[in-house]
VOTI-633921 format. One record per residue (C-alpha): residue number from 1; y negated, z negated, x negated. Coordinates in nm, 3 decimals, padded with zeros to 5 digits, always signed. Last residue first. Example, Ala and Ser with C-alpha at 12.3 -4.5 7.8 and 13.67 -1.06 7.14 Angstrom:
// VOTI-633921
<site><i>2</i><py>+00.106</py><pz>-00.714</pz><px>-01.367</px></site>
<site><i>1</i><py>+00.450</py><pz>-00.780</pz><px>-01.230</px></site>
***
This chain:
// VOTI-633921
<site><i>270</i><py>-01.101</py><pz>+03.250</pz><px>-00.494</px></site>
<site><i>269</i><py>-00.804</py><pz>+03.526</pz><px>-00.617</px></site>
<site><i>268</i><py>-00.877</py><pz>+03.741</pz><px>-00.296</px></site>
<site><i>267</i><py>-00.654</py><pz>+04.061</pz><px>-00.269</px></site>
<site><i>266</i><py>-00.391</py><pz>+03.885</pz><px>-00.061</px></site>
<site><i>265</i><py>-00.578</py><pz>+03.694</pz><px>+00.117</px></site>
<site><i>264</i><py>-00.479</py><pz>+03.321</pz><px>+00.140</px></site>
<site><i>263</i><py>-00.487</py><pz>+03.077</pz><px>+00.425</px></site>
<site><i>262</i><py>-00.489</py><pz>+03.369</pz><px>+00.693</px></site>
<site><i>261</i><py>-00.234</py><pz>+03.256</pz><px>+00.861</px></site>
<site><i>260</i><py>-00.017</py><pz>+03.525</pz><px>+00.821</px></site>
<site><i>259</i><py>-00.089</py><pz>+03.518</pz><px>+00.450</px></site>
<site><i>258</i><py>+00.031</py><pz>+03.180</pz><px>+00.420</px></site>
<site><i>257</i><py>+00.308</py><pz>+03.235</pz><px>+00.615</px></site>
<site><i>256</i><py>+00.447</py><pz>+03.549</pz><px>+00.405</px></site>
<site><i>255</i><py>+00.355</py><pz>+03.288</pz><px>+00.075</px></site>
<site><i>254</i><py>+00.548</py><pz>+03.057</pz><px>+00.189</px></site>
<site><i>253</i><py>+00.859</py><pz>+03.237</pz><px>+00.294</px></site>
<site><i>252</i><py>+00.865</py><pz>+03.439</pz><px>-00.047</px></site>
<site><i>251</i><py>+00.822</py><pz>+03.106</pz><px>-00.200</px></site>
<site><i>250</i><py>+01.148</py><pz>+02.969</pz><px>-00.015</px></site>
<site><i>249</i><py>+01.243</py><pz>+02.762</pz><px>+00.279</px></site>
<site><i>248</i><py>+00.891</py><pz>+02.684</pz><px>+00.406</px></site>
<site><i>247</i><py>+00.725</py><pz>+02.443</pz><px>+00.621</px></site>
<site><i>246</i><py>+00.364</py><pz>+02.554</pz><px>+00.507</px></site>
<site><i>245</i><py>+00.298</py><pz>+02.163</pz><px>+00.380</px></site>
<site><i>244</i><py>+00.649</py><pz>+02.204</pz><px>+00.237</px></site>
<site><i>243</i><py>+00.571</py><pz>+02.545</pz><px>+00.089</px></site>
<site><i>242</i><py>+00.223</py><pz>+02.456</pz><px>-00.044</px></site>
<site><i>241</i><py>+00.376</py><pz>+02.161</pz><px>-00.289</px></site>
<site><i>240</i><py>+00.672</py><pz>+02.335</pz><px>-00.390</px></site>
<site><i>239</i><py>+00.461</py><pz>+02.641</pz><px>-00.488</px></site>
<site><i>238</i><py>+00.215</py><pz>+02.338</pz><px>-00.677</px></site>
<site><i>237</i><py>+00.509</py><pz>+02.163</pz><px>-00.828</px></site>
<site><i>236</i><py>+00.628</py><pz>+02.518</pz><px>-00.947</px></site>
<site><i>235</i><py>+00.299</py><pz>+02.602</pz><px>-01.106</px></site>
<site><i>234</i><py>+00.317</py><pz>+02.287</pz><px>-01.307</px></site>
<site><i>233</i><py>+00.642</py><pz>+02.318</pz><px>-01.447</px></site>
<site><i>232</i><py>+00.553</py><pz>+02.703</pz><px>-01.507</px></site>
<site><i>231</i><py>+00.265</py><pz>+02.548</pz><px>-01.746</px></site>
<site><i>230</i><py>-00.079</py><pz>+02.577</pz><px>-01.651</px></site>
<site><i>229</i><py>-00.353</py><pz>+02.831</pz><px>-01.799</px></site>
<site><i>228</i><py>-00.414</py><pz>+03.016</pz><px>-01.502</px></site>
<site><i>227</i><py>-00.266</py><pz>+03.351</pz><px>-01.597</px></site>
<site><i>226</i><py>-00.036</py><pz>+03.192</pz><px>-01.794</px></site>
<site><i>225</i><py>+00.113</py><pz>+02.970</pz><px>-01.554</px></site>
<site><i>224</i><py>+00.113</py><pz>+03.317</pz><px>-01.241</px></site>
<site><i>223</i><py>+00.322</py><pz>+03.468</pz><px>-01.534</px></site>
<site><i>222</i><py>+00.617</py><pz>+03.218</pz><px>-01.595</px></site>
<site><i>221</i><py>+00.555</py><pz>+03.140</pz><px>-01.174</px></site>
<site><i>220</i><py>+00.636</py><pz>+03.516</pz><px>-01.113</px></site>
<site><i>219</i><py>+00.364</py><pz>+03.746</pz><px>-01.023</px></site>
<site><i>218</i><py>+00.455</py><pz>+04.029</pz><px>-00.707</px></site>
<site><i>217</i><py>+00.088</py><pz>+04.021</pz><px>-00.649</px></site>
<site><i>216</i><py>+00.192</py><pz>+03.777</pz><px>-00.303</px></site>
<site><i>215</i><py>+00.320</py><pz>+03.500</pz><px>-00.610</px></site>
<site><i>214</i><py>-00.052</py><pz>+03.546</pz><px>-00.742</px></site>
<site><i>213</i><py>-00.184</py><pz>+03.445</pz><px>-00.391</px></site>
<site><i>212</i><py>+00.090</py><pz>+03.188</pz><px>-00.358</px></site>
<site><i>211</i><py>-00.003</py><pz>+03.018</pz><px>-00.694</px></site>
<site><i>210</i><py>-00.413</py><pz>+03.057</pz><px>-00.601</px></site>
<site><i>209</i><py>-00.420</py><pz>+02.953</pz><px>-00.290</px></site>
<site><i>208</i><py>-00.161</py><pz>+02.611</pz><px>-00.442</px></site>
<site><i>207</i><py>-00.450</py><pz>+02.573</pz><px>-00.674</px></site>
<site><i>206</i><py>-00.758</py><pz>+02.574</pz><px>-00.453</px></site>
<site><i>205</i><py>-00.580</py><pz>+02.298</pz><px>-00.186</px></site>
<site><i>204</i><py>-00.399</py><pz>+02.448</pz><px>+00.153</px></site>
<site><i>203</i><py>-00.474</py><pz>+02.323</pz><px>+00.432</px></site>
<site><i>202</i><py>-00.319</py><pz>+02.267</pz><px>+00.793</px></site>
<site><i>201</i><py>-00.563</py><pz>+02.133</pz><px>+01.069</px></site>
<site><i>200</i><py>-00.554</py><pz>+01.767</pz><px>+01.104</px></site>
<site><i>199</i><py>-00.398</py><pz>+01.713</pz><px>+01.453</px></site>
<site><i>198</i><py>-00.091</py><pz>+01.508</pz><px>+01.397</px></site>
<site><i>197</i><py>-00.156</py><pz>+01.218</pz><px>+01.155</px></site>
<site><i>196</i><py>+00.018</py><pz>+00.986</pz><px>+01.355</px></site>
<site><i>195</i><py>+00.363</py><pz>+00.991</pz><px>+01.186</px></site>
<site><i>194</i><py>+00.694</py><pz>+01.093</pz><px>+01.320</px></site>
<site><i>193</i><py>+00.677</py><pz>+01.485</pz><px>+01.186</px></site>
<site><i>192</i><py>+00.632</py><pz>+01.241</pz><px>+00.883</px></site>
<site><i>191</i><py>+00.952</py><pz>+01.239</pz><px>+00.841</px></site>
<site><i>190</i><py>+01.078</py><pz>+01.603</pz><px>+00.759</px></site>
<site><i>189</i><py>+00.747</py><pz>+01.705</pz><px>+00.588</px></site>
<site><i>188</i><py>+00.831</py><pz>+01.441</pz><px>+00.356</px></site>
<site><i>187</i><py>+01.198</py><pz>+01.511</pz><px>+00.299</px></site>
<site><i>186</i><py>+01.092</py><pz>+01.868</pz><px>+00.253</px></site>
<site><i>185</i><py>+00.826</py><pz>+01.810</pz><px>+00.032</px></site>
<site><i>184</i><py>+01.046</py><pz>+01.543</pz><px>-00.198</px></site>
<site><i>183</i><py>+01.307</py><pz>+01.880</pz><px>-00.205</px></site>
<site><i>182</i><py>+01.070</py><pz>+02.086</pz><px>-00.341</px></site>
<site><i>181</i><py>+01.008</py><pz>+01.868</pz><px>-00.640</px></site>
<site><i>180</i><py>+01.345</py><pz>+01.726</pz><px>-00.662</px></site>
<site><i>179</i><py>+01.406</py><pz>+02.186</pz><px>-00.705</px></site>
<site><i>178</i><py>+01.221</py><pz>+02.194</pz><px>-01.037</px></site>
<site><i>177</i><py>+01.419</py><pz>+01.841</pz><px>-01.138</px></site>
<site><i>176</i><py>+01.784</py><pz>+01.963</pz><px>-01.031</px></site>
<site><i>175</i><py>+01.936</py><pz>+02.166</pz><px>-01.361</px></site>
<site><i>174</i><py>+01.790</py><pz>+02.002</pz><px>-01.564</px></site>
<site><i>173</i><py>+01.813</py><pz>+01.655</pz><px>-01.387</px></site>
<site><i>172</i><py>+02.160</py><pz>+01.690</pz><px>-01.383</px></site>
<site><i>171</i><py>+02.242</py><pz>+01.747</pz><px>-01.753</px></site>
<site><i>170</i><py>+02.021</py><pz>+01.504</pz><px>-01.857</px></site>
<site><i>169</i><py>+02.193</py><pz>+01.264</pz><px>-01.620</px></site>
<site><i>168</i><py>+02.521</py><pz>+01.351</pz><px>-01.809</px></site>
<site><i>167</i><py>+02.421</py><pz>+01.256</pz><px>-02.147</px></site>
<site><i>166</i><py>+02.276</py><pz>+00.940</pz><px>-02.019</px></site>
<site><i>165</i><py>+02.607</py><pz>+00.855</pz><px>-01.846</px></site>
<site><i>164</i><py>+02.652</py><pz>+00.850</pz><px>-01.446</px></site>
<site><i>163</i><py>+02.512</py><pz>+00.592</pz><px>-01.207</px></site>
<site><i>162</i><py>+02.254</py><pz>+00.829</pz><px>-01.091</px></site>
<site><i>161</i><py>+01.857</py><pz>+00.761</pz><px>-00.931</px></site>
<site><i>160</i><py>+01.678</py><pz>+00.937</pz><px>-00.704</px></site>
<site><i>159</i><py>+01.296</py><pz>+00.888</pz><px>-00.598</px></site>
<site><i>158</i><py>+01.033</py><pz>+01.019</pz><px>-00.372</px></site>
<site><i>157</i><py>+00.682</py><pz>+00.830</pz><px>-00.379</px></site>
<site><i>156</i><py>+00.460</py><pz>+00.902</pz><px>-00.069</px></site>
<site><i>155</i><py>+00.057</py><pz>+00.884</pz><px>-00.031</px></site>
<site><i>154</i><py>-00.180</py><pz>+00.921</pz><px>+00.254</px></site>
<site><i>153</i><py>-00.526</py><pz>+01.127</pz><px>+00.234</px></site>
<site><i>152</i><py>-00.502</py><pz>+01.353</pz><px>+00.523</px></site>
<site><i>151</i><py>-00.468</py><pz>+01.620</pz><px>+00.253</px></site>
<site><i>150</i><py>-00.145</py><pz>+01.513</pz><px>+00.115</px></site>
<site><i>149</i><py>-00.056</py><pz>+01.328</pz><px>-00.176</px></site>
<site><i>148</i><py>+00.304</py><pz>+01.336</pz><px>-00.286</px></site>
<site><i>147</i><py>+00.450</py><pz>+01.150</pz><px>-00.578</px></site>
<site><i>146</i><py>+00.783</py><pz>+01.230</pz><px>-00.756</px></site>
<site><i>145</i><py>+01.024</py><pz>+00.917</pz><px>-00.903</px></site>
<site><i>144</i><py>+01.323</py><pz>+01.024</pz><px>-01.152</px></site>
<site><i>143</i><py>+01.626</py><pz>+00.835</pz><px>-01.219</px></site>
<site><i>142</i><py>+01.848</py><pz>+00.688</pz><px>-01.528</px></site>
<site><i>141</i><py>+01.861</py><pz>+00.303</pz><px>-01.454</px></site>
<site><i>140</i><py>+02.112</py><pz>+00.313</pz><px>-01.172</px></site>
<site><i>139</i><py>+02.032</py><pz>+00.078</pz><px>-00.867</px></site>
<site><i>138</i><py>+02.384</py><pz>-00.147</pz><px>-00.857</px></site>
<site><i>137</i><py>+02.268</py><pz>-00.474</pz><px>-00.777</px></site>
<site><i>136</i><py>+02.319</py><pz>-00.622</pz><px>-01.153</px></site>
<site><i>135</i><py>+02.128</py><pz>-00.254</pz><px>-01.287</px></site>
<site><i>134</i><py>+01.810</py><pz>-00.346</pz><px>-01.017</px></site>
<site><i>133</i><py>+01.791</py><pz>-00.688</pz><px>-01.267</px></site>
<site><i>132</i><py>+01.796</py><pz>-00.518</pz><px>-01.527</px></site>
<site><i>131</i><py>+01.582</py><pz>-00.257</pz><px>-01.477</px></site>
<site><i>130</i><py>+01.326</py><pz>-00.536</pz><px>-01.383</px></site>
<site><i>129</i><py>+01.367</py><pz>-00.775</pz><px>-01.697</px></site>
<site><i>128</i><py>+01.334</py><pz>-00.441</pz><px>-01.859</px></site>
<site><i>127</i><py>+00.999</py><pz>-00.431</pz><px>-01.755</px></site>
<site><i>126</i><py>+00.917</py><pz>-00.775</pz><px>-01.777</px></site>
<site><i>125</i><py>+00.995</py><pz>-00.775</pz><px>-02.165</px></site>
<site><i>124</i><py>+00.755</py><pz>-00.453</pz><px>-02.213</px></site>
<site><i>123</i><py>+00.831</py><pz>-00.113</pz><px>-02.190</px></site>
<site><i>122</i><py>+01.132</py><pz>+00.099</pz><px>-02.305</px></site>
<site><i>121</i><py>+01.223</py><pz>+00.154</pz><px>-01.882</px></site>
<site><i>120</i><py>+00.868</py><pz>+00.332</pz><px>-01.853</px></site>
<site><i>119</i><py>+00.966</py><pz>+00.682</pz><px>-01.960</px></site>
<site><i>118</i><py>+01.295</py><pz>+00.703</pz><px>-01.919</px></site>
<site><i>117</i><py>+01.235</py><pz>+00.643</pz><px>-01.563</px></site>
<site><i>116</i><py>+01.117</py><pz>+01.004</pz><px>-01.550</px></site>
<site><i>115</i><py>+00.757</py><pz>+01.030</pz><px>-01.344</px></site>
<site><i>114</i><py>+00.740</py><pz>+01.383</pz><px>-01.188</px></site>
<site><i>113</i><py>+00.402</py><pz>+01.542</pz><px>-01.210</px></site>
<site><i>112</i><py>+00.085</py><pz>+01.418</pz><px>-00.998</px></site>
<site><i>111</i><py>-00.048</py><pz>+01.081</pz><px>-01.197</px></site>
<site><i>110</i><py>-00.139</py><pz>+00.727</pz><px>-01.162</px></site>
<site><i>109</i><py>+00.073</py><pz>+00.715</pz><px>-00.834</px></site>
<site><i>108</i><py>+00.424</py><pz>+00.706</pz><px>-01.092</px></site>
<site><i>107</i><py>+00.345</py><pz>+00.446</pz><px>-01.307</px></site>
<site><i>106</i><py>+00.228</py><pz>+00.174</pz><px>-01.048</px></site>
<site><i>105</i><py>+00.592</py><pz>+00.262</pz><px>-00.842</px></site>
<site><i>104</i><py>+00.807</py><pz>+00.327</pz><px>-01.135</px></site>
<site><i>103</i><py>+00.649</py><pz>-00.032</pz><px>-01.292</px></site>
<site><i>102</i><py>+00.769</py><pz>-00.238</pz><px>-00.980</px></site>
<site><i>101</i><py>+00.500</py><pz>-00.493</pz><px>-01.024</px></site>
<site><i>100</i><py>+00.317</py><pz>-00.561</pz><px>-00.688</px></site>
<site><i>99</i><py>+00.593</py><pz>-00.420</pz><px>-00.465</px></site>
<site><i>98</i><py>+00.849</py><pz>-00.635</pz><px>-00.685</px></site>
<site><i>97</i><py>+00.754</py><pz>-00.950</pz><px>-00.473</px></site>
<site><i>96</i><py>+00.999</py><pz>-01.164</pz><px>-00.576</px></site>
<site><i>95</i><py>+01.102</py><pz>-01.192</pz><px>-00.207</px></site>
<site><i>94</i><py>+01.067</py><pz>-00.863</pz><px>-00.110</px></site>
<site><i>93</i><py>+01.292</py><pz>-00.709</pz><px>-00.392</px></site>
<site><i>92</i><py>+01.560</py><pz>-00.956</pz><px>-00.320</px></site>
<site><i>91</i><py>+01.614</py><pz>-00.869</pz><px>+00.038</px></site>
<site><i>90</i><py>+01.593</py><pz>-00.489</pz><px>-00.082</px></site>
<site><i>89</i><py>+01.866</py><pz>-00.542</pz><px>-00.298</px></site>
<site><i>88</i><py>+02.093</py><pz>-00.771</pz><px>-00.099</px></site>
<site><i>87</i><py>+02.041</py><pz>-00.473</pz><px>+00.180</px></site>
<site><i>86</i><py>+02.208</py><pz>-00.226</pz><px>-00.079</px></site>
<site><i>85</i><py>+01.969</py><pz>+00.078</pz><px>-00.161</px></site>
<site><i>84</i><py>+01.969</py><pz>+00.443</pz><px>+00.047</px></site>
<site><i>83</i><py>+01.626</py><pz>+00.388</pz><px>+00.117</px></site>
<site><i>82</i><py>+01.406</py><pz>+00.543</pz><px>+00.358</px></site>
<site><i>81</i><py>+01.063</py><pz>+00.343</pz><px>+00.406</px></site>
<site><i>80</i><py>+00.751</py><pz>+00.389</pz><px>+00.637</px></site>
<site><i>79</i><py>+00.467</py><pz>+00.190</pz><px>+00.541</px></site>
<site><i>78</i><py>+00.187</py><pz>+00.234</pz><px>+00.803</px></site>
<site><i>77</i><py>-00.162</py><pz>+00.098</pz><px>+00.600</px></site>
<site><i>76</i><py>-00.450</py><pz>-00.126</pz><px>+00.793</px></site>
<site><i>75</i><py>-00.799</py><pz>-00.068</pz><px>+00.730</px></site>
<site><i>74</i><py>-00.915</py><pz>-00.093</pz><px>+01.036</px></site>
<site><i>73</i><py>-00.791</py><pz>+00.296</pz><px>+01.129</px></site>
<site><i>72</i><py>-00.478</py><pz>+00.454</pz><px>+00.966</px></site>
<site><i>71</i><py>-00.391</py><pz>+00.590</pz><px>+00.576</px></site>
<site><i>70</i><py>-00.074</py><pz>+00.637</pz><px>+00.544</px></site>
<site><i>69</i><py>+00.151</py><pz>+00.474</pz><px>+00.291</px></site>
<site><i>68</i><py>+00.537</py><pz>+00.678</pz><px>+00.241</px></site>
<site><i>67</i><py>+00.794</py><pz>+00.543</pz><px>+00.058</px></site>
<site><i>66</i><py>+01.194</py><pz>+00.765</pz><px>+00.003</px></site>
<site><i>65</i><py>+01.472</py><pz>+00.647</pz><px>-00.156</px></site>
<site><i>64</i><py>+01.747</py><pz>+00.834</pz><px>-00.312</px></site>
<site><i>63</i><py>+02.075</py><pz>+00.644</pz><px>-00.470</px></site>
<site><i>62</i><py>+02.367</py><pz>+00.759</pz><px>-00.641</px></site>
<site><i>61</i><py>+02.277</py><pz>+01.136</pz><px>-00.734</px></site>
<site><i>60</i><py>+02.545</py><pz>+01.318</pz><px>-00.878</px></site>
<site><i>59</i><py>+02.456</py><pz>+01.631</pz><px>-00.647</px></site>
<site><i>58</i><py>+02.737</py><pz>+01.545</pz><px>-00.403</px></site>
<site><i>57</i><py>+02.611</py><pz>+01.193</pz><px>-00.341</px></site>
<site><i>56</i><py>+02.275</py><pz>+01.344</pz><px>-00.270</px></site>
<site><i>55</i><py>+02.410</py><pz>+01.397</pz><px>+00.083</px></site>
<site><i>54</i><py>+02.641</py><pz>+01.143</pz><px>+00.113</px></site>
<site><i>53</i><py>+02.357</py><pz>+00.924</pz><px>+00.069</px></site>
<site><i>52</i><py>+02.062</py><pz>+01.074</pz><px>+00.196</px></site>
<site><i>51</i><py>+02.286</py><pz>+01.113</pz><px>+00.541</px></site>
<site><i>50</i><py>+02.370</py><pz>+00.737</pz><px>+00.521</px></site>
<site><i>49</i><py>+02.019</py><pz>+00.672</pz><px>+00.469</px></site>
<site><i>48</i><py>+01.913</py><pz>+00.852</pz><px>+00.752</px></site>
<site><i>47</i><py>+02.110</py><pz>+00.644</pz><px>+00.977</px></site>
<site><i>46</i><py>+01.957</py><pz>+00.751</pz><px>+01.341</px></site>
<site><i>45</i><py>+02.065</py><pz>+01.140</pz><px>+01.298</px></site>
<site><i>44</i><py>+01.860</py><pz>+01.374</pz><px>+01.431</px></site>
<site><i>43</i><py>+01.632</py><pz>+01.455</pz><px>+01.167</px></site>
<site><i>42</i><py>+01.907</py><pz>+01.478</pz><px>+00.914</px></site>
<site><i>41</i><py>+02.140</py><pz>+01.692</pz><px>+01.154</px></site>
<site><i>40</i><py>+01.830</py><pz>+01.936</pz><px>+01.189</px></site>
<site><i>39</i><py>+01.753</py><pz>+01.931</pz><px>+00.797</px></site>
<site><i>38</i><py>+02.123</py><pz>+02.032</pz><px>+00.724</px></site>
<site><i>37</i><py>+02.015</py><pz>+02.400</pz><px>+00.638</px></site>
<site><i>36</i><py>+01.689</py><pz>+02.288</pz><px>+00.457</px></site>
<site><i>35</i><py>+01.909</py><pz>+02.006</pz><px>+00.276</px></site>
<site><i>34</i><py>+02.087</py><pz>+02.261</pz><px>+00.128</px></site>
<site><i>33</i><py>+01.841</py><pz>+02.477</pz><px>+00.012</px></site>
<site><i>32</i><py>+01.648</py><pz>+02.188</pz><px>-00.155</px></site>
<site><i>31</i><py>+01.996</py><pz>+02.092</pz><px>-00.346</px></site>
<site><i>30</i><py>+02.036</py><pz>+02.447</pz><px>-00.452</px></site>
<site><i>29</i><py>+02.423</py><pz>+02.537</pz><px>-00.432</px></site>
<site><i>28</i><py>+02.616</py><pz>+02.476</pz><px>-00.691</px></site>
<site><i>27</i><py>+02.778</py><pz>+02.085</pz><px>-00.585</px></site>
<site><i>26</i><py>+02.854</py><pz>+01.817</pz><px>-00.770</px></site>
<site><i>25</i><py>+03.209</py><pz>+01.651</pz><px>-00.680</px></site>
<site><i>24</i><py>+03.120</py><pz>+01.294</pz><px>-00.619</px></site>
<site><i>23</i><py>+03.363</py><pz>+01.242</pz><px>-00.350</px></site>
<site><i>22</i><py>+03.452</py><pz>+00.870</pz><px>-00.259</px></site>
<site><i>21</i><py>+03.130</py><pz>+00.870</pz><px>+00.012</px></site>
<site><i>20</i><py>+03.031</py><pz>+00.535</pz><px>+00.131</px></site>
<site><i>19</i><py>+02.776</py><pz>+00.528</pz><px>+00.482</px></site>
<site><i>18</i><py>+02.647</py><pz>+00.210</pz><px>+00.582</px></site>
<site><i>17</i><py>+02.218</py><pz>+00.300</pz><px>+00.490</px></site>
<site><i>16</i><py>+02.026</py><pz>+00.128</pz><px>+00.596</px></site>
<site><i>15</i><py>+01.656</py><pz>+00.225</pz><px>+00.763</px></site>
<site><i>14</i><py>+01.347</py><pz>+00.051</pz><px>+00.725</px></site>
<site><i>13</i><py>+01.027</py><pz>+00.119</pz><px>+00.919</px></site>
<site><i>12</i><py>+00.751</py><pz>-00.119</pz><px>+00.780</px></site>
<site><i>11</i><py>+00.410</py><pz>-00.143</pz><px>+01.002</px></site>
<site><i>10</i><py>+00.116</py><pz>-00.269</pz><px>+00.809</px></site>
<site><i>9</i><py>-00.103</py><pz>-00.592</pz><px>+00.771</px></site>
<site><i>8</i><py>+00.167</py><pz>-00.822</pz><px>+00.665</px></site>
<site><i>7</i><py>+00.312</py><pz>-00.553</pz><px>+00.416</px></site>
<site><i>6</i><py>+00.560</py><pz>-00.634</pz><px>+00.204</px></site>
<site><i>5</i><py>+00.728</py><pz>-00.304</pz><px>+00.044</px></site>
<site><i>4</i><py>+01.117</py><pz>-00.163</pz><px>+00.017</px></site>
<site><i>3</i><py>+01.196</py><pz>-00.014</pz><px>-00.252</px></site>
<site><i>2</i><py>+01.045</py><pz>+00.290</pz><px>-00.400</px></site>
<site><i>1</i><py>+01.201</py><pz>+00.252</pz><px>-00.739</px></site>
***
């Protein structure tokens, strides 16, 4: 659930959140899109949690939490944490030492697509013991968890998680999962503008060349998937992917960026 870690080797950077919202009206407008136009007030703002909070708060989101592990020198790992979770929460994660066993966490870094908490919440006895427990300090059981790898080699989990009904989760998540994906770029991007991985010149991995260079053919992501045998799920994770490394709004942005900096040609399929 990307709560918070131990680390007595690292750095931890914790923020909580104070905020309450009583509106939960959902709102139409694409959630990525909207935190694009907010993204100033959310990097400027010294309670990010109470920004997250509010602000997924009007998507039917009750909690989002945010983990990132760089990589740094001696062997030592920066943990920087964003979590819109109750303090007696976190406390309590620490001291039973969830970070080692917090199956969304281990599940979700053994692969690259979005990890549904449906999916691990039927496991075994501890499991559930787990859910449960989060469930007693208000952490909602339906959620989603999306990892990020970047090219300097560090690693960040993205998560949100809603209080509402099974049937209405679905609902949510259908119409919100392709744009999560986006969104867990953004927030990244967003933070680690703090980290100390400045410097490493920006690139672009063979598969997200290959999604913008089709998307700069005029291909959309239905067609770009079959011409390179992925599913559109897949080519939108990579288009997500590139634009928040490229620091873009949309894929028309992305792929205009990309182009202008010469990390895709646009009659080069590599």
């Amino acid at each position: 659930m990307s709560a918070p870690v131990h680390y007595l080797n690292g750095c931890i950077s914790i923020w909580r959140s104070t905020v309450t919202t009583g509106d939960n009206e959902f709102m139409h407008l694409d959630i990525s899109q909207e935190f694009v136009e907010n993204a100033e007030k959310f990097e400027g703002t010294d309670d990010k949690p109470g920004f997250l909070r509010a602000f997924g708060q009007r998507f039917g989101l009750s909690d989002i939490a945010y983990m990132h592990l760089s990589n740094q020198k001696a062997g030592k790992k920066q943990v920087e944490l964003v979590t819109t979770y109750s303090s007696d929460w976190e406390k309590r994660y620490v001291e039973m030492g969830y970070d080692e066993s917090d199956p969304v966490v281990r599940n979700s870094f053994r692969g690259i697509l979005p990890l549904d908490w449906e999916a691990v919440t039927s496991g075994d006895k501890s499991t559930k013991d787990f859910f449960g427990e989060a469930a007693e300090f208000g952490i909602g059981t339906q959620g989603v968890s999306i990892p990020i790898r970047t090219p300097e080699g560090s690693e960040a989990l993205f998560s949100v998680s809603s209080m509402e009904s099974s049937r209405e989760w679905h609902s949510i998540k259908k119409h919100l999962l392709s744009d999560l994906v986006y969104l867990g770029f953004l927030l990244h991007s967003s933070l680690a503008k703090k980290c100390p991985e400045s410097g490493v010149p920006l690139k672009l991995s063979p598969r997200e060349r290959d999604v913008l260079t089709w998307a700069s053919r005029g291909k959309s992501c239905w067609e770009t998937g079959k011409i390179l045998g992925l599913s559109e799920r897949t080519v939108n994770f990579y288009i997500g992917n590139a634009s928040a490394k490229l620091g873009a709004a949309t894929k028309t942005q992305a792929v205009a960026i990309a182009l202008r900096k010469r990390l895709i040609l646009h009659n080069v399929i590599n």
